[in-house]
DOMI-813735 format. One record per atom (N, C-alpha, C, O): residue in one letter; y, x, z. Coordinates in steps of 0.2 Angstrom, whole numbers, padded with zeros to 4 digits, always signed. Atoms other than C-alpha are relative to their C-alpha. Example, Ala and Ser with C-alpha at 12.3 -4.5 7.8 and 13.67 -1.06 7.14 Angstrom:
A-0006+0004+0000A-0022+0062+0039A+0006+0004+0000A+0005+0009+0003S-0006-0004-0001S-0005+0068+0036S+0005-0004+0003S+0011-0001+0004
***
This chain:
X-0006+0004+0000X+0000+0000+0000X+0006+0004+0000X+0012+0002-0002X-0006-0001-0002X+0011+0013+0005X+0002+0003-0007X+0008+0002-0009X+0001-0002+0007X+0006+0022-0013X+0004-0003-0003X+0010-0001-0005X-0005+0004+0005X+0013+0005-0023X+0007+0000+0001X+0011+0000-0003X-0009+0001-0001X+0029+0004-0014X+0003+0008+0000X+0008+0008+0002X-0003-0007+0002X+0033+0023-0017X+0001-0001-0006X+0007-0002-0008X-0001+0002+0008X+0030+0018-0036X+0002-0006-0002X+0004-0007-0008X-0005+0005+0003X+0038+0003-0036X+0005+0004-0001X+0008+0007-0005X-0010-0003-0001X+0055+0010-0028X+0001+0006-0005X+0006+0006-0009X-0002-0006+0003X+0052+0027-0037X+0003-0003-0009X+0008-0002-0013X-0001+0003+0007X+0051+0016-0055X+0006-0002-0001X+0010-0001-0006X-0004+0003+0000X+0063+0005-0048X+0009+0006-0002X+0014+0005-0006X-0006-0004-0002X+0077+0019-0044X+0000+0006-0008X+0005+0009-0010X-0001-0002+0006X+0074+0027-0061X+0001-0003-0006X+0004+0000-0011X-0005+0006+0004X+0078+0011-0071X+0008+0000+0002X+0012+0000-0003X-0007+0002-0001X+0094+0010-0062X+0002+0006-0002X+0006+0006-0007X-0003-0009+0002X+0097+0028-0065X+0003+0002-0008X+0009+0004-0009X+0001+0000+0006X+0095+0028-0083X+0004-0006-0002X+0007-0005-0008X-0005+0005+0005X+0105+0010-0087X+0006+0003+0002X+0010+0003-0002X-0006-0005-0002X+0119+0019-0076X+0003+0004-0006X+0008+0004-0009X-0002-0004+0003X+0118+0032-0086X+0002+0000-0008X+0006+0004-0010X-0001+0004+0006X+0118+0023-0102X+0009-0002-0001X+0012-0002-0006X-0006+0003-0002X+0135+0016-0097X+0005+0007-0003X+0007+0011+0001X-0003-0006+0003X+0144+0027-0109X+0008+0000-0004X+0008+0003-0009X-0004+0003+0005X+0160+0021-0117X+0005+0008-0002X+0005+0013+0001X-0005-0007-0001X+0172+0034-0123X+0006+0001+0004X+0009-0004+0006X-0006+0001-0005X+0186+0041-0112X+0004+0007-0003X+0000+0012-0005X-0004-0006+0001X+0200+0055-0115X+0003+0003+0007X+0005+0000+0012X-0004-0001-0005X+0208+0066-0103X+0007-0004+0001X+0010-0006-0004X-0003+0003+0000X+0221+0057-0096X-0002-0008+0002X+0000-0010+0007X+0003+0007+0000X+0213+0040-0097X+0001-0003+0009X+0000+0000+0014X-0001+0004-0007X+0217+0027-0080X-0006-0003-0001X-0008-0004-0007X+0006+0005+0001X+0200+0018-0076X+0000-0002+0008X+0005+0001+0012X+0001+0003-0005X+0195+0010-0062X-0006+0000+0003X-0012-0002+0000X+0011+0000-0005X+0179+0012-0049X-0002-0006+0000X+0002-0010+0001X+0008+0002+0000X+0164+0003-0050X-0003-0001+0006X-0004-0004+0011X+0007-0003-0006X+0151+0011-0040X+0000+0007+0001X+0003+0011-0003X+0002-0004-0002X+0145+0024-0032X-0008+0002-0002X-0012-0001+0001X+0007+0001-0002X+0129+0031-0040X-0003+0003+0004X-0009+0001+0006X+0002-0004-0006X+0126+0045-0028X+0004+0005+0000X+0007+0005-0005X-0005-0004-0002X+0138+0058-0022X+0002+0005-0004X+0006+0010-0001X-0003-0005+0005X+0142+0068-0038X+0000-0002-0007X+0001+0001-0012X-0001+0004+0006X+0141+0052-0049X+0003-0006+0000X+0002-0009+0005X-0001+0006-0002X+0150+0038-0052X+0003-0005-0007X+0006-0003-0011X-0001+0005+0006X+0152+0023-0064X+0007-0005+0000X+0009-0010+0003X-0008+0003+0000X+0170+0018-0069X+0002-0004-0006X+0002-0002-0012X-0003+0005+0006X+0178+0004-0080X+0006+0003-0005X+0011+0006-0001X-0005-0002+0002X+0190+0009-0093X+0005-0007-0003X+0003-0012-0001X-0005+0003+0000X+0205-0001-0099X-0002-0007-0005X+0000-0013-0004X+0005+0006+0004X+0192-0012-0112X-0004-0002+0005X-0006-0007+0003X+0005+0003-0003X+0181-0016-0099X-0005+0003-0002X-0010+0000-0001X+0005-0003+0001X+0169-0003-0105X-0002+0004+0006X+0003+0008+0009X+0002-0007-0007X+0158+0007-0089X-0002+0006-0005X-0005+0006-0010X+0003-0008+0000X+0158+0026-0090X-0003+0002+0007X-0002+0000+0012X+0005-0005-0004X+0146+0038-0080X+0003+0004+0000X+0005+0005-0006X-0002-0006-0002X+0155+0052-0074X-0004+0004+0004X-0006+0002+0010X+0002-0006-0004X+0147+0068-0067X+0005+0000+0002X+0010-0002-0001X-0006-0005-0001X+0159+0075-0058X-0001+0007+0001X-0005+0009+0005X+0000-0006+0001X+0163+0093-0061X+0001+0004+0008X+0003+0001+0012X+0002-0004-0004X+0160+0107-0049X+0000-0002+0009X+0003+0001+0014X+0000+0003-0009X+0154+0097-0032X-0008-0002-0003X-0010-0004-0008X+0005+0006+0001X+0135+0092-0029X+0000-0001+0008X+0000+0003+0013X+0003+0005-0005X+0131+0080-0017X-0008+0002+0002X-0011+0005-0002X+0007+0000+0001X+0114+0079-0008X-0002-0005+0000X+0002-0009+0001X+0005+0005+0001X+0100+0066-0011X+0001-0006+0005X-0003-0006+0010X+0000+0006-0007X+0104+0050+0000X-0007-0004+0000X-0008-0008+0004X+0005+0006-0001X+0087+0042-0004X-0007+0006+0003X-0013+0005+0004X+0005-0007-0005X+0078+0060+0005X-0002-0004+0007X+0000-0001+0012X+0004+0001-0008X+0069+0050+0019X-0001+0003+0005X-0006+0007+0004X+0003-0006-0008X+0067+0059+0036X+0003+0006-0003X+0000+0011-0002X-0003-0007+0000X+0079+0074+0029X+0008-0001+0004X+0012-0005+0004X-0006+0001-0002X+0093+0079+0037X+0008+0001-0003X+0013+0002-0001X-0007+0000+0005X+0104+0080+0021X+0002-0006-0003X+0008-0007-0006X+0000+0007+0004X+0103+0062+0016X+0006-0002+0005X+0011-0004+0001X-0006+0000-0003X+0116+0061+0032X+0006+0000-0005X+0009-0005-0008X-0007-0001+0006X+0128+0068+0020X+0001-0002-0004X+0006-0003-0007X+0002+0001+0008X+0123+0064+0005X+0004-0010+0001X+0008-0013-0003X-0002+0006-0002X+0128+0046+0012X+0009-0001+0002X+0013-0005+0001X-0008-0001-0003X+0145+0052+0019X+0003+0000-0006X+0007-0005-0007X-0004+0000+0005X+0150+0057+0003X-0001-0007-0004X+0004-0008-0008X-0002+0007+0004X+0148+0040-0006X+0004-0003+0004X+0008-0006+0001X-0003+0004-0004X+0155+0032+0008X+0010+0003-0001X+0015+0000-0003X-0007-0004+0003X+0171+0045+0005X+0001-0002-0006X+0007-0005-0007X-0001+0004+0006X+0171+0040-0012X+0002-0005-0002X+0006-0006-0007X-0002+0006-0001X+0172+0022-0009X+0006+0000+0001X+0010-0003-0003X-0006+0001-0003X+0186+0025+0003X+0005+0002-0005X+0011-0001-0006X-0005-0002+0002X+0194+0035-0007X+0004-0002-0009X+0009+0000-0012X+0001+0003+0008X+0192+0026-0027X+0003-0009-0001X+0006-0012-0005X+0000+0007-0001X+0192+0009-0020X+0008-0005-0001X+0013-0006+0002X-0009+0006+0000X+0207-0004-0027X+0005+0004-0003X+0011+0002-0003X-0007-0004+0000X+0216+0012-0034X-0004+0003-0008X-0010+0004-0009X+0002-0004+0007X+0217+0020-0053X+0000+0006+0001X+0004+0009+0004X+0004-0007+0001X+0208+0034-0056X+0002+0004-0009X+0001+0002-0015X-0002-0004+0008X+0215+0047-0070X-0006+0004+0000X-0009+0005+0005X+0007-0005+0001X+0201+0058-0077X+0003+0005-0004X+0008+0003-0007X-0001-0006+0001X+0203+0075-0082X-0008+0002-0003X-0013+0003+0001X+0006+0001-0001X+0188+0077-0092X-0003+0010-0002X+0001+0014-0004X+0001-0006-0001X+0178+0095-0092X-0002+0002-0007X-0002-0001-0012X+0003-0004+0009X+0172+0108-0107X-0007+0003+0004X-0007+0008+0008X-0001+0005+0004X+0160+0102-0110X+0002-0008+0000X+0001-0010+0005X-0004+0006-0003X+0168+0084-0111X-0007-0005+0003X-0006-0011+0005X+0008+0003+0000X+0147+0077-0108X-0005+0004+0002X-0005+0010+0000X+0007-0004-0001X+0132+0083-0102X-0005-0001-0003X-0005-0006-0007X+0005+0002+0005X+0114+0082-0109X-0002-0006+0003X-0007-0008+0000X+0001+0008-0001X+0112+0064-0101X+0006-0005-0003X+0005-0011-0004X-0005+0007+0003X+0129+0056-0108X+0004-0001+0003X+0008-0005+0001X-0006+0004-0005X+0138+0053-0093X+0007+0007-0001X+0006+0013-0002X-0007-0001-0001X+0157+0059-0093X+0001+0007+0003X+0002+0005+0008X-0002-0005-0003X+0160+0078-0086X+0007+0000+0002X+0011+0002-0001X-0005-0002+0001X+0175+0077-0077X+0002+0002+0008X-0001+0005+0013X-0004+0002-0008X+0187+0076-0060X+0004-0003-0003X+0007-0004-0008X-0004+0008-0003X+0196+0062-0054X+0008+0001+0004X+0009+0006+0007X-0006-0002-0002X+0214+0062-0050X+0003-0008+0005X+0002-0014+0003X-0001+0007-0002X+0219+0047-0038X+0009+0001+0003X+0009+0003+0009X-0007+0001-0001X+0241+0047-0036X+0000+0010+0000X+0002+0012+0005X+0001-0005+0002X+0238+0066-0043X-0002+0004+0007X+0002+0009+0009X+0005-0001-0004X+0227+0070-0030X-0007+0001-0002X-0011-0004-0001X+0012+0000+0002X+0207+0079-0036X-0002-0001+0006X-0002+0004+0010X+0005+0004-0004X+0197+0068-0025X-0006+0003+0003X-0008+0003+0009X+0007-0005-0001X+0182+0080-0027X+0002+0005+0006X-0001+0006+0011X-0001-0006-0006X+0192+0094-0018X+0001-0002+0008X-0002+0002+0012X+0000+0004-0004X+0196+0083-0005X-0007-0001+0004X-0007-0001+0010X+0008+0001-0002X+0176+0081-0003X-0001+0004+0004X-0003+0003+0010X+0003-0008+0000X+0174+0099-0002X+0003+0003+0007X+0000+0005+0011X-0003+0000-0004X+0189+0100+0010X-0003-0003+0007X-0003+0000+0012X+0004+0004-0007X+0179+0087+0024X-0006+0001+0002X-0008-0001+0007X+0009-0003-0002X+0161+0097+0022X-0001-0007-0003X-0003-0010+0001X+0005+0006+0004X+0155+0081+0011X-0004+0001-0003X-0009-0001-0003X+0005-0002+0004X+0149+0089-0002X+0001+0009-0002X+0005+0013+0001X-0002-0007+0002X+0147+0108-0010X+0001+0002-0005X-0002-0001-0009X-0004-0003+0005X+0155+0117-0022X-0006+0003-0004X-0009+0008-0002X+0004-0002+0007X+0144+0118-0038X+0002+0005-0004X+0008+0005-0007X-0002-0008+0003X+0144+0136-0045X-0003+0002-0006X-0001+0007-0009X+0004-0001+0005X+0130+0133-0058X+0005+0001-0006X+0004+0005-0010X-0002+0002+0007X+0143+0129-0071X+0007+0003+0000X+0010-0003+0000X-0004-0003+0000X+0160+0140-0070X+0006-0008-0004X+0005-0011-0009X-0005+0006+0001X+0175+0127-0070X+0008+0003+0002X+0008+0009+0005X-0007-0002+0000X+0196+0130-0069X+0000-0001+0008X+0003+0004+0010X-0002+0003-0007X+0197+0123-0051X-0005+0006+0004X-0004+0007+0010X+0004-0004-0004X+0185+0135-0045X+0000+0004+0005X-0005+0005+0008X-0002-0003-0005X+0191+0145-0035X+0005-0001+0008X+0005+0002+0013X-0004+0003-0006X+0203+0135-0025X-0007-0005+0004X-0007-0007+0010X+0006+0004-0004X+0186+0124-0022X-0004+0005+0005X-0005+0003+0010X+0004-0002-0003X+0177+0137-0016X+0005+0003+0008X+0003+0003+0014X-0005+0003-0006X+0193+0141-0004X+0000-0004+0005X+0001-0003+0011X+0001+0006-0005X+0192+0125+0003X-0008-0002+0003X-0009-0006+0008X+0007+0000-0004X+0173+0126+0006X+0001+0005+0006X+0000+0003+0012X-0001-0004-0006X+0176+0143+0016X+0001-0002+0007X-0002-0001+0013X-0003+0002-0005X+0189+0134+0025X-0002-0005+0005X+0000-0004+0011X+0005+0004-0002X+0177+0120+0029X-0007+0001+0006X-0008-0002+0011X+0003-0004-0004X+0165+0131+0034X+0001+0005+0007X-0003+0006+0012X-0001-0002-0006X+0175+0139+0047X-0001-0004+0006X-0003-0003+0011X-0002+0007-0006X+0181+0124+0056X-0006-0004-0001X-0004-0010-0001X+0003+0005+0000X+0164+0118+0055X+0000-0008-0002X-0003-0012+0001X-0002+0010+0000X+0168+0099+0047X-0007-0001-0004X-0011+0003-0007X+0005+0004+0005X+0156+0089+0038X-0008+0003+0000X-0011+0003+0006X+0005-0002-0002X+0139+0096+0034X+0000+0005+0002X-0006+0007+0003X+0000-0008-0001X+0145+0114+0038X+0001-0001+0008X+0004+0004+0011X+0001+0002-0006X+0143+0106+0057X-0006+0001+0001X-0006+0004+0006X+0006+0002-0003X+0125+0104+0056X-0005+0007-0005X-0007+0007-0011X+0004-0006+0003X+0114+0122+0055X-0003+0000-0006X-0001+0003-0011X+0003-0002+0003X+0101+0117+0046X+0002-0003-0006X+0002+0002-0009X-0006+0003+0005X+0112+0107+0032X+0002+0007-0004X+0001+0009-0010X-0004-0005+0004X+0123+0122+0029X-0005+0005-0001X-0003+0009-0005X+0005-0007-0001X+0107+0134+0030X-0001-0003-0007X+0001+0001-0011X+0003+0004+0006X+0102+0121+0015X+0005+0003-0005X+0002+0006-0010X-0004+0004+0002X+0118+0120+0007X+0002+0009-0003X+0005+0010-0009X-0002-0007+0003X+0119+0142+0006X-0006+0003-0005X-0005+0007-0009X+0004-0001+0002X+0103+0142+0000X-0001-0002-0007X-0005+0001-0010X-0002+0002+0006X+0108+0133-0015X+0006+0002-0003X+0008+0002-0009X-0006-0002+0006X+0123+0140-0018X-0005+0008-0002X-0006+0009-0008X+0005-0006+0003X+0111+0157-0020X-0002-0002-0005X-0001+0001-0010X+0004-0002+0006X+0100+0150-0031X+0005-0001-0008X+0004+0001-0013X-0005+0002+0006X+0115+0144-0042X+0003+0007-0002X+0005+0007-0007X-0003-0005+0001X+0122+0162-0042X-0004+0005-0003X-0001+0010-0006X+0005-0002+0003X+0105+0169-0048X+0000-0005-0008X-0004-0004-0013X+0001+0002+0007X+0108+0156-0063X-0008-0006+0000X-0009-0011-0003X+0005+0005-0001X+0092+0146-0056X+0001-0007+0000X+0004-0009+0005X-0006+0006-0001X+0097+0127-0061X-0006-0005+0008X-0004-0009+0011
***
């Protein structure tokens, strides 16, 4: 029994994954759109001015797994949609979109600017999520700035040992080139 309901939900959370991801209209930098949803802490699905949903990655932040049962990252992983919420919610979103302007699934590469404020840095800023280094971006260096500074003061996941033990561990393998 426990089997089915692993493959239901497993099935289930990769349909929605993939119609999300489907949700592709065109956008430019610059472009105002409007939040949607939250699909997990480093995606998110936004209307533009037709009424058409885009998927955005966002550029140099990954969030962790909110659906990691009994892990102690799922914590954060949940912080940051909730931060997103808070911070998307009711308010136009400009997009700044990345090079490349798409990734190999079709959702959007960009950052978010909310009353010309990047939203993402903001993240990175509160310990919500951490600065993705797989893929070299312009903001990079101020992002990784505000992780350090994060890191000192302890905030967010750089609170909690084993989290941050996680979270260095991946910036390693990402530095090694390992996706």
């Amino acid at each position: 029994m426990l089997l089915s309901a692993s493959i239901f939900f497993g099935v289930r959370a990769e349909s929605i994954r993939r119609s999300v991801q489907r949700a592709s209209a065109q956008v430019e930098t610059g472009d105002l759109l409007s939040f949607t949803k939250v699909q997990d802490g480093d995606t998110l699905l936004l209307t533009n001015g037709a009424g058409d949903a885009v998927t955005v990655r966002i550029v140099g932040i990954k969030a962790f797994d909110q659906a990691a049962l009994h892990d102690p990252t799922a914590r954060w992983a949940k912080e940051a949609v909730s931060a997103w919420e808070q911070s998307l919610t009711g308010k136009s979103v400009r997009l700044m979109l990345g090079t490349p302007p798409k990734d190999r699934h079709g959702r959007a590469l960009a950052t978010l600017f909310v009353d010309d404020a990047d939203v993402a840095l903001q993240l990175v800023r509160d310990g919500r999520v951490i600065v993705y280094t797989q893929y070299p971006f312009p903001a990079m260096s101020e992002y990784l700035r505000a992780q350090v500074a994060a890191q000192a003061e302890k905030k967010g996941l750089w609170s909690d040992p084993i989290v941050s033990d996680r979270a260095r561990a991946l910036a390693e393998q990402w530095k090694k080139g390992a996706p």
